[in-house]
Each structure stands twice: as C-alpha cells, then as structure tokens.
C-alpha positions as CSV (number, residue, x, y, z in Angstrom):
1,X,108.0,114.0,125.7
2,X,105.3,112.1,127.3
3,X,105.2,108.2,126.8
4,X,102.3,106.3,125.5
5,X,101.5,103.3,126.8
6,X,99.3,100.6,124.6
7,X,96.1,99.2,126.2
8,X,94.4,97.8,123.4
9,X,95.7,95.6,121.1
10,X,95.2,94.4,117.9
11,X,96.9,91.1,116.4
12,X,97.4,89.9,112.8
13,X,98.9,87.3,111.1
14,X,98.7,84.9,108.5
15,X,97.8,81.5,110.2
16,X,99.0,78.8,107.9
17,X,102.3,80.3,107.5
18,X,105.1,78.1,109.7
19,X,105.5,79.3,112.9
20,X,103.0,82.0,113.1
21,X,100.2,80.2,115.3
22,X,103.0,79.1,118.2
23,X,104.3,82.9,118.2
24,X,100.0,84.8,117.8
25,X,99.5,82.2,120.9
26,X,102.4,82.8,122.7
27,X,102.2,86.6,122.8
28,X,98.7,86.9,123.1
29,X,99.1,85.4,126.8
30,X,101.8,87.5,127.2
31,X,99.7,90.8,126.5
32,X,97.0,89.0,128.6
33,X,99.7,88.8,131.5
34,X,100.8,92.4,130.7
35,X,96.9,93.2,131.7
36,X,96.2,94.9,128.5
37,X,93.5,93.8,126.0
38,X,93.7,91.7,123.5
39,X,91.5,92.0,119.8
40,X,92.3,89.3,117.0
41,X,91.2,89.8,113.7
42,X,89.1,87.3,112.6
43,X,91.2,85.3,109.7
44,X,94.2,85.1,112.1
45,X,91.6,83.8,114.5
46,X,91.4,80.6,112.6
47,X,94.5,79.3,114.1
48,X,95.1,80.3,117.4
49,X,92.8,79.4,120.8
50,X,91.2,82.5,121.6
51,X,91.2,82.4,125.4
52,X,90.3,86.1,126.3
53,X,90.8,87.6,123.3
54,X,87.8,89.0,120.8
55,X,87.4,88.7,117.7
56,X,87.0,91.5,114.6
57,X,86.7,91.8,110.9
58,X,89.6,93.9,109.1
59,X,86.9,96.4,108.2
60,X,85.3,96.7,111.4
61,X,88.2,97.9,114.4
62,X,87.1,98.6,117.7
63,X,87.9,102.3,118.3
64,X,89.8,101.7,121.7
65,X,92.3,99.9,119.6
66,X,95.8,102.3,119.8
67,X,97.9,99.3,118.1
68,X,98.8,97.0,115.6
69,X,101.1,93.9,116.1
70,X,101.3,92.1,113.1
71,X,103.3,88.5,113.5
72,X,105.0,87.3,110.0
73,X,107.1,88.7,107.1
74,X,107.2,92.2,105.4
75,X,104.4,90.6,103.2
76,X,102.1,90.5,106.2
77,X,103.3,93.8,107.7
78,X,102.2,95.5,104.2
79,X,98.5,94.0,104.4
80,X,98.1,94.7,107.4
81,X,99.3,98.8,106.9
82,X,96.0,99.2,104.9
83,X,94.0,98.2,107.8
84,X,96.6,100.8,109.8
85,X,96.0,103.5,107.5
86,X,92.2,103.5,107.1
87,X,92.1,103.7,110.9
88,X,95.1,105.5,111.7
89,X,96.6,103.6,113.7
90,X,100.8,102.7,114.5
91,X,101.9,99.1,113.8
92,X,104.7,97.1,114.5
93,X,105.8,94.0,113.7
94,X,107.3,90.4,115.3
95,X,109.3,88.7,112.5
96,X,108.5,85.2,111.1
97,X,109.0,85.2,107.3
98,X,112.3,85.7,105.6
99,X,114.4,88.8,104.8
100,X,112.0,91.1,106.9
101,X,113.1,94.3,106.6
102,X,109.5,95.8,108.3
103,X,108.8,92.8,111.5
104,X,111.5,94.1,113.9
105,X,110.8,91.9,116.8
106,X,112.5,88.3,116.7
107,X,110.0,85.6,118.4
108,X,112.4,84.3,120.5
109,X,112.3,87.9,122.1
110,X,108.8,88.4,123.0
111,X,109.1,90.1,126.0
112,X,110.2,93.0,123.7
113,X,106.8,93.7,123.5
114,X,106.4,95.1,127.1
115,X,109.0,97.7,126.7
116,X,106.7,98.6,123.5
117,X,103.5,98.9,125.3
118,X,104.8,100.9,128.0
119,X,105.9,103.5,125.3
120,X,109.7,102.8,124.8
121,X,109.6,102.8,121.2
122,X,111.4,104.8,118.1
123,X,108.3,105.5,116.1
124,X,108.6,106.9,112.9
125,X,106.9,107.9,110.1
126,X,106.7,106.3,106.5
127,X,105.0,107.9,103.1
128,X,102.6,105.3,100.5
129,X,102.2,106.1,97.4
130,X,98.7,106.1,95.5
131,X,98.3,104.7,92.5
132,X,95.1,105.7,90.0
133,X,94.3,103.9,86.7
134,X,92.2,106.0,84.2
135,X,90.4,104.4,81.4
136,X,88.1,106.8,79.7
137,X,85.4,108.1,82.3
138,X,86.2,105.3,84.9
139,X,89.1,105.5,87.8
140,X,90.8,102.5,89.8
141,X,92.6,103.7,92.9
142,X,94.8,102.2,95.3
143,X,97.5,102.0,98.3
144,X,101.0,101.5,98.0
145,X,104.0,101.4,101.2
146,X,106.5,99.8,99.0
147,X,106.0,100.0,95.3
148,X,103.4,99.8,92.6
149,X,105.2,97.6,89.4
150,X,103.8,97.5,86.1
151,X,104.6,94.4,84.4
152,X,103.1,91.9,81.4
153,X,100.2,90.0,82.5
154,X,100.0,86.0,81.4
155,X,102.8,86.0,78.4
156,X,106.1,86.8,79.6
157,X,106.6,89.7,76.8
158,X,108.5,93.0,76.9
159,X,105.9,95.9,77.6
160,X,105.7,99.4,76.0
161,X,104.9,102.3,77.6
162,X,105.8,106.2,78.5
163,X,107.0,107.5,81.8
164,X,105.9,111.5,82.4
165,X,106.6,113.3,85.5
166,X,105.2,116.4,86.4
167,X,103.6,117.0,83.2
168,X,106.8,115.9,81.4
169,X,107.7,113.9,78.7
170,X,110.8,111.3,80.0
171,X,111.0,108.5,77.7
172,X,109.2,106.0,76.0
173,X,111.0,102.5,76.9
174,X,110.1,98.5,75.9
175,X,110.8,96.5,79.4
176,X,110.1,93.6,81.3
177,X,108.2,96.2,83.0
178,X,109.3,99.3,85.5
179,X,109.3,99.4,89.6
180,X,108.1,102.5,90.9
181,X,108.9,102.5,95.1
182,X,109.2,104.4,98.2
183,X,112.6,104.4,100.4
184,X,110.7,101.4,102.4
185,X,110.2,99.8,99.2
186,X,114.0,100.1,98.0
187,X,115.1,97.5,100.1
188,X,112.3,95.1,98.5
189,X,111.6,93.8,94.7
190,X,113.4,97.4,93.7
191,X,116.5,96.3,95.2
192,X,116.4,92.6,93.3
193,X,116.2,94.8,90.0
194,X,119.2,96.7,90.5
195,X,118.0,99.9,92.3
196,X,119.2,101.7,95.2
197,X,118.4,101.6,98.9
198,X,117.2,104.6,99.7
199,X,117.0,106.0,103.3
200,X,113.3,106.0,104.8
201,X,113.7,109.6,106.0
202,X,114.3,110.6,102.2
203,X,111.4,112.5,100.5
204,X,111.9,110.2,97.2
205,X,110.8,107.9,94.6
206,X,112.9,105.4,92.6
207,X,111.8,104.3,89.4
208,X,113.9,101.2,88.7
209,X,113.3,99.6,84.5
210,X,112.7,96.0,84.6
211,X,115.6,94.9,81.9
212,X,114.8,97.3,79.8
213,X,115.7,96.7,76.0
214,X,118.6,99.0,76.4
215,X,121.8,99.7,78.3
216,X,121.5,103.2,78.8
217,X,118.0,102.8,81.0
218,X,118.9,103.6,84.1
219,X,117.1,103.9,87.7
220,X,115.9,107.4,88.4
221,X,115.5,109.2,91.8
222,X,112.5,112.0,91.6
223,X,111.6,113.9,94.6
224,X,108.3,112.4,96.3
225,X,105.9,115.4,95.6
226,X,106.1,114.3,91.8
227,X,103.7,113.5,89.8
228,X,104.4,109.9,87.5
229,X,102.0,109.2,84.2
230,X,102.5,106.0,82.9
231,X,100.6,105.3,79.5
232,X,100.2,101.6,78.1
233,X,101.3,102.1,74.0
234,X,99.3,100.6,71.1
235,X,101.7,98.4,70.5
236,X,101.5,95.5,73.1
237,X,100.8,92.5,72.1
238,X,100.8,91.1,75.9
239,X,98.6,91.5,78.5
240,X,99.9,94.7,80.9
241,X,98.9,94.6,85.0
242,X,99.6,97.1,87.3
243,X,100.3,95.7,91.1
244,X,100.3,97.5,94.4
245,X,102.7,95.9,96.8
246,X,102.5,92.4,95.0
247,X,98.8,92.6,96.8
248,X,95.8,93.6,94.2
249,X,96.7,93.3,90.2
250,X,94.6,95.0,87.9
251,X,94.9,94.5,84.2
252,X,95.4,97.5,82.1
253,X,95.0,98.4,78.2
254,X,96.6,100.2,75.7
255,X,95.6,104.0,76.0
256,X,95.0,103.7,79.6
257,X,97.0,106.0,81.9
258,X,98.8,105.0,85.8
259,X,98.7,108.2,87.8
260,X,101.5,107.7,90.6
261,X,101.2,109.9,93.7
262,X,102.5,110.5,97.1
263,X,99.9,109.5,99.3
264,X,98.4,112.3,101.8
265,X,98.5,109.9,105.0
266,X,101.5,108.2,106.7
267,X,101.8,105.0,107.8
268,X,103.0,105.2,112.0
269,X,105.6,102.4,112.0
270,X,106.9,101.8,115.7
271,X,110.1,100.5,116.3
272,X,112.0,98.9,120.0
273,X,113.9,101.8,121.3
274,X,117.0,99.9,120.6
275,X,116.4,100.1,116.8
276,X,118.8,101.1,114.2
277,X,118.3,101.0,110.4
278,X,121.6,100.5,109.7
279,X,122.3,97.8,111.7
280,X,119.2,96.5,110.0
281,X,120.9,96.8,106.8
282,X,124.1,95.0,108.1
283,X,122.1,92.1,109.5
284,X,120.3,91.5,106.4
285,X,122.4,92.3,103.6
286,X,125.3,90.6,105.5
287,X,127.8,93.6,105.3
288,X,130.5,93.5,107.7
289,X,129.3,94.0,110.9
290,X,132.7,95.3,112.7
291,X,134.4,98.5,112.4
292,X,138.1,98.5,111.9
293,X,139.5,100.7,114.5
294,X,142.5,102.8,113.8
C-alpha cells in the first residue's frame, strides 16, 4: 500500500494548560523545518508566536488540510475529534495531560512527527456514538468517542430511569447515574466505575451503572449496532443531565427519552508505526511489563 505523506497541518491545543505552549511552539518549527505547512486554530493561537503559521476558526478549515495534531490530554484529543469528524479528517495526538490513553506522541519525542508525515503510521479506525434527546416535538443531538453518562444535575441524588435496547424492556434501576461507552471510552470514566476495557477493534457498547441501589446491577456488553432508550421516571426529585464526553451537558426531564446510537462516521485515529495497544495498557495501568520466560 501506498504511503501518505502530510503537507498541511493543522494544530490544536489548549493553551493555558502547563506545558502545552513550549511543545505547540516547539513542533510547529519543526513542521516548518519539515517544509510542510502549518494552520493553527485560532484559540490555540492565543499562546504561541505564530511565525509562519495561519490562523483558522474550528468551524472554518482550510480544505488542503490532510491532518490533525492535537498537543494535550485525552480531553483535548476528544474536542478536537469533532472538528476531525465534521471535516473528515485523521488526527493524532502529542501527550501533555495525564493518563492519555488517545495522545500517543511523548514531547520529548517530537521528531516522531516526521516519521508520521511521511506516512509511517498505524492508522486505525474508531466508532462515536450519537446521542438524541426527545422531548415532545423537539430533538437534541450530539457526538460521542468515549461515552455519553447520564447522571443528577446540581443535588447529588440517586436517579431513576429505564434502559431499552432494541425495542426492549431491560430494567428499570435507581443509580448515581449509568455510563454508556465505546471500547475507546472503556479505558476512561467507564473503567473508574468498575467496567471493562474493551478492545477498540470490538463492535461493542458497555453500559456500566453508576452505584446502582443494588448488588445484582451489573455492567452489560451489547453489540454496537443496538439501539439504547433511556427514559427519565416521574419520580426524580433531582435535576437529570445527560453529558457527551464530559464536553456539552444538557438537562433533561421526566418523560423525556436518550436515544443512543452508533454513529455512521468514524473517527481516523493515526498512530506511530511502532504503536501497540497493549503496551499502552501496560504503561498506563502499570501491569508488569516483563514476560516470564520458561
């Protein structure tokens, strides 16, 4: 198969997070050296000295862009997929937040990045989920790539709700709330709550209760072509949002009904050719990175 190589480049970042203007900086002159050009979008703008870069909105990408770096944490990596998926373009990230199970490249590694732009990456494919909030005649709808949680809003309340999938009655549970993610998202708040890690090759959804007011509540694997109904009770007496990736909350109401969905697009994630999720697992988890040879 034929390589890619990356000309034009697009950078993101969140600027007042530690460490992120030194590394935007840093490898922009090194794409600059690499004779490729360079876009910033215009928050990230705010901390960096341009030099020959341009500028652009988040809703306005040049069409010559073919790529996406994003420099920060997973949290950065999943705003930034929005503005991947409305234009269809792959993304990649340079880690500078915490766990980071998304930002691959370590900043002391910049020069990483070449082997990327001349086309020696492990690019892979990752599913979102859509989430649609129906109240009456009006519809909310929006993007998730690792979970979409419904929780209590201001009072920190058990919730009451039913789960249906596919048409299906499952249960009706009283939580703390319930975590509905993709395989990326299993390794995220899913995994805090008790739920598995699920392979990102899988073609799954986990739904993972929020200590739920009983033992016997359980995570639950569905395949990813399900459809999940969740339907607020009449008897809350708490305030119930619904969140996509931790990014947009949106309060809901008794009666109102969360239509969960695998989304139709996928979200190009590129990785450095030497990439492997499971040593990505070992490094972060801290699972013992040796295997005993017999």
């Amino acid at each position: 198969m034929t390589k890619k190589a990356y000309k034009h480049i697009l950078l993101i970042g969140r600027p007042y997070v530690p460490g992120v203007p030194e590394t935007l900086s840093a490898l922009k002159d090194f794409l600059l050296s690499l004779n490729v050009s360079v876009t910033v979008e215009e928050l990230t703008a705010a901390c960096m000295n341009m030099g020959d870069a341009v500028l652009c909105t988040s809703t306005d990408v040049p069409k010559k862009i073919d790529l996406i770096i994003v420099v920060g944490g997973d949290g950065s990596l999943l705003n930034a997929a929005h503005i991947a998926i409305a234009h269809d373009l792959p993304i990649i990230g340079v880690h500078r937040g915490r766990l980071g199970f998304l930002t691959d490249i370590h900043p002391n590694n910049i020069e990483t990045v070449a082997d990327v732009i001349a086309g020696n990456i492990k690019p892979e494919q990752r599913f979102l989920l859509k989430a649609t909030l129906y109240r009456h005649d009006n519809t909310v709808t929006d993007l998730a790539l690792n979970d979409v949680v419904l929780m209590p809003g201001n009072a920190p309340q058990m919730i009451e709700f039913e789960t249906h999938i596919n048409d299906e009655f499952v249960c009706k549970q009283r939580a703390d709330g319930l975590i509905i993610a993709t395989p990326t998202g299993s390794t995220a708040y899913a995994l805090s709550a008790g739920g598995p890690i699920l392979n990102p090759g899988l073609n799954a959804i986990v739904l993972v209760p929020m200590c739920p007011h009983t033992l016997s509540s359980r995570p639950l694997i569905v395949d990813a072509d399900s459809r999940i109904e969740l339907i607020i009770t009449d008897n809350n007496k708490t305030d119930v949002n619904v969140s996509c990736d931790g990014i947009q909350h949106i309060s809901v109401s008794p009666g109102d009904r969360i239509v969960i969905e695998r989304y139709e697009k996928m979200l190009n994630l590129i990785h450095p050719s030497n990439y492997s999720y499971f040593s990505i697992l070992r490094e972060k988890l801290g699972w013992e990175k040796h295997a005993e040879r017999t």
